[in-house]
Residue, then its C-alpha position, 0 to 999 in steps of 0.5 A: x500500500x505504501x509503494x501504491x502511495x509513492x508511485x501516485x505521489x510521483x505520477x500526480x507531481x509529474x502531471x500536476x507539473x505538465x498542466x498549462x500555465x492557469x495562473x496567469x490570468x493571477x498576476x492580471x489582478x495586480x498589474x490591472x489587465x482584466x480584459x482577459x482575466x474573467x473570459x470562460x475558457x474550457x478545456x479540450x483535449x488533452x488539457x481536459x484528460x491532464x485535468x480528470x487523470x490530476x483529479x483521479x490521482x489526487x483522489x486516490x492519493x486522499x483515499x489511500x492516505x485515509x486507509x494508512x492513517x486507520x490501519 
């Protein structure tokens, strides 16, 4: 259980790392540039796999931390 609990840490750090830049439209508050900055955009493609894989990851990592923690 613990080694399943490395390989998640690793393969959610990598995929966390190859998302897109999202917090761009952050540092717009603070130089002023709000033209962009409330503009709906979805996610497509990979962007929306890289998106579900982190939140199965991340789910699984919550999960099997719990199951550690009681046992």
């Amino acid at each position: 259980m613990k080694i399943a609990l490395v390989i998640i840490s690793i393969l959610l750090i990598v995929i966390v790392l190859l998302q897109s830049n999202k917090a761009e439209g952050g540092a717009q508050i603070f130089s002023g540039a709000t033209t962009d900055l409330f503009s709906k955009r979805k996610e497509r493609g990979s962007e929306l796999v890289i998106s579900r894989v982190t939140f199965i990851l991340g789910m699984s990592f919550f999960v099997i931390c719990l199951v550690l923690s009681f046992m």
